[in-house]
C-alpha positions in Angstrom: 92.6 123.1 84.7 92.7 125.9 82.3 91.9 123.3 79.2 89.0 122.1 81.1 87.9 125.0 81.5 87.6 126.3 78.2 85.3 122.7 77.6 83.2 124.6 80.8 82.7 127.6 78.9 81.8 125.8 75.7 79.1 123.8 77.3 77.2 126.8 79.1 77.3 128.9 75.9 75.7 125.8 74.3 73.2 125.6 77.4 72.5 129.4 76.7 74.3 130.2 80.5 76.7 133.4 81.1 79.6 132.1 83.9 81.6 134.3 85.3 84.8 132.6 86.4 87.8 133.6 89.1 90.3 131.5 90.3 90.1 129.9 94.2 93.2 131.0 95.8 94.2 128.0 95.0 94.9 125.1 92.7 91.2 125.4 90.7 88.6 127.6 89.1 85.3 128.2 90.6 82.5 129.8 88.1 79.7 131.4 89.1 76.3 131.4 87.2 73.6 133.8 88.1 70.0 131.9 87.7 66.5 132.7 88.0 64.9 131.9 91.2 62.2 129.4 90.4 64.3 126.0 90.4 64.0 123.9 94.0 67.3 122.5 95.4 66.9 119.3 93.8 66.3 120.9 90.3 69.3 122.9 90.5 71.7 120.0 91.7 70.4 118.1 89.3 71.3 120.5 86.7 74.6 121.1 88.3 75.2 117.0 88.6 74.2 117.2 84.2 77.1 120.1 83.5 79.3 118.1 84.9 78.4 115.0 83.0 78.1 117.2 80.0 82.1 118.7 80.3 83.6 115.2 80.9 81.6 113.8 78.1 83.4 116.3 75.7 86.8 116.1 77.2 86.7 112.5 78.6 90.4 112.4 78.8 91.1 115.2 81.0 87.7 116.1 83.1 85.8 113.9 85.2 82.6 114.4 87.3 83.2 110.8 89.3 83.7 111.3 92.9 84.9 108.3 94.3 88.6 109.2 93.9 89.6 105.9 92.8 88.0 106.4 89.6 88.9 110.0 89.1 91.5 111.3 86.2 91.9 114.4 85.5 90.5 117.3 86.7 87.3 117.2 88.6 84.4 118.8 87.3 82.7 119.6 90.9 79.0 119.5 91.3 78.9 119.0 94.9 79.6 122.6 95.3 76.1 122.4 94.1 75.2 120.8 97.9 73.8 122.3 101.1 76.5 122.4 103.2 79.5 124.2 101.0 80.6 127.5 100.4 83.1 128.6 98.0 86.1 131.5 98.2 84.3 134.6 98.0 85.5 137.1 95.5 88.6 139.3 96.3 88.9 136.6 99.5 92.8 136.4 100.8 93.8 132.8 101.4 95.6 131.1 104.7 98.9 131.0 102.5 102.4 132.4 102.9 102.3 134.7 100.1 98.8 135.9 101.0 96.7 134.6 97.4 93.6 135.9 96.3 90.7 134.7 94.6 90.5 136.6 91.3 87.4 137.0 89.7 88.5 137.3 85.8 87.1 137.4 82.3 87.5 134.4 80.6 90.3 135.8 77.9 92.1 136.9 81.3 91.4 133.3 82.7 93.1 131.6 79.5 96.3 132.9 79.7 96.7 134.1 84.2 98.5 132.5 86.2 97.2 132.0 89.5 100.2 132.8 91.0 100.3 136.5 90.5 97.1 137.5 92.2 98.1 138.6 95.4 97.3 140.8 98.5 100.5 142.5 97.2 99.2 142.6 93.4 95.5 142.7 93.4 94.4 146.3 94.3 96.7 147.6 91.8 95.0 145.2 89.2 91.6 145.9 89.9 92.7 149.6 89.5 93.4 149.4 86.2 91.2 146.9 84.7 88.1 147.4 86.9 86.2 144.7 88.1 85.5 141.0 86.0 82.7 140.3 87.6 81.0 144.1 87.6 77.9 142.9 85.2 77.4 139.7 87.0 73.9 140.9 88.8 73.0 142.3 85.5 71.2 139.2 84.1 69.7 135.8 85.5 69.4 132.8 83.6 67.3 129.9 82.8 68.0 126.2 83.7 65.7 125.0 81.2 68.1 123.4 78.6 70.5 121.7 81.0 67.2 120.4 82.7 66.2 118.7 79.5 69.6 117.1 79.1 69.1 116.0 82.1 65.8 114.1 81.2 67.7 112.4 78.7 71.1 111.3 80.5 68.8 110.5 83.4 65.3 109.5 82.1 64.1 107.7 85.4 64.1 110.7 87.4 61.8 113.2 85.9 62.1 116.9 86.1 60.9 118.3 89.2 61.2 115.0 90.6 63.6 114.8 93.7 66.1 111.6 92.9 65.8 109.0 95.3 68.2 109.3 98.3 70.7 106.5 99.1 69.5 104.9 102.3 72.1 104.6 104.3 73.0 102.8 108.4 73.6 105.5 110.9 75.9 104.1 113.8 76.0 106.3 116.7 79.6 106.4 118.2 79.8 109.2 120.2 77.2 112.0 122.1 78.7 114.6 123.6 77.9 118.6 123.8 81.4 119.1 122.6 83.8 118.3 119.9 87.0 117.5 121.5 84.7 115.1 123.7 82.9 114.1 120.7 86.5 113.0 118.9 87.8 111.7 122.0 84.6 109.0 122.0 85.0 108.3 118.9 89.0 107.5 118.9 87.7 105.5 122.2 85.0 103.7 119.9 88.1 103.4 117.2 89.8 101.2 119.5 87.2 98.9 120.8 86.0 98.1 117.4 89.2 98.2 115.3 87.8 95.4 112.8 84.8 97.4 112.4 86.4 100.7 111.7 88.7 99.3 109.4 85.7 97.9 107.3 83.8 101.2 107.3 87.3 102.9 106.1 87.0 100.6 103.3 83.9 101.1 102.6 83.8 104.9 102.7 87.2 104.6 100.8 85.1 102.9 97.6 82.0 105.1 97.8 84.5 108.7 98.0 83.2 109.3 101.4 86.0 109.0 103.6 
């Protein structure tokens, strides 16, 4: 993750971007980017969809942006944080794990040689006591998508910038309707077993396209 990373910070001096990154709590590293606001959705998943592209281009052997997981290696280079629906560990956040990890906001000379491990509910405050915060500046400055934009043109030519990518049309099946979830799940594990066949193809289906 960490060599990845470096490739991450590479690529957005080289697309003139500032990132400020902190681990997840977890097993990755999430890194933020303050922009201007003059981009629509579209534009800036677009450009999020490019960086990725961009990273596992450099480092093809240990980064990928493919999300099917059947065709993943490596370390995935996420855009689809770049989607409507997701939120990511906020700063200083304490995890649901037994020995209570935070996500660390760090420099990226901190971020090359941490270990993940040691940031803590136990650890933190007294870190961020003596070293202040990382991320202190990140308001300080947004930045332009411009360059990752034009890459974009030219990895992607038939979508043109400002242009919203065509959408995959795809069947909707309607299993279940119900004001709640557990009767919602319980239609649909109903529906599961009426239609076994059927459900086993869609599994397969949504196995090959990474959505299952």
């Amino acid at each position: 993750v960490l060599d990845v990373a470096k490739v991450v910070h590479e690529v957005l001096d080289d697309m003139g971007l500032v990132g400020w990154p902190k681990t997840t709590g977890s097993r990755g590293v999430h890194v933020w980017v303050r922009i201007e606001r003059r981009w629509t959705f579209d534009q800036i998943r677009r450009a999020g969809l490019t960086f990725a592209r961009e990273v596992e281009r450099r480092a093809p052997t240990i980064a990928t942006s493919k999300w099917a997981k059947e065709e993943r290696h490596g370390v995935l280079v996420d855009y689809n944080q770049n989607a409507k629906d997701r939120t990511t560990a906020s700063a200083y956040s304490v995890r649901p794990v037994p020995d209570a990890r935070v996500s660390m906001p760090l420099s990226w000379a901190d971020l090359d040689a941490c270990d993940p491990a040691e940031f803590t509910l136990r650890t933190v405050p007294k870190l961020v006591k003596e070293r202040g915060d990382a991320h202190a500046h990140i308001d300080d400055r947004a930045f332009s998508l411009d360059k990752l934009l034009e890459l974009a043109d030219v990895l992607d030519p038939k979508v043109p910038r400002g242009k919203k990518a065509p959408k995959e049309k795809l069947p909707v099946i309607t299993i279940a309707q119900a004001k709640h979830k557990p009767d919602a799940l319980a239609g649909l594990e109903r529906w599961k077993a009426k239609h076994a066949a059927v459900f086993a193809k869609l599994a397969e289906i949504g196995r090959a396209s990474g959505r299952e």
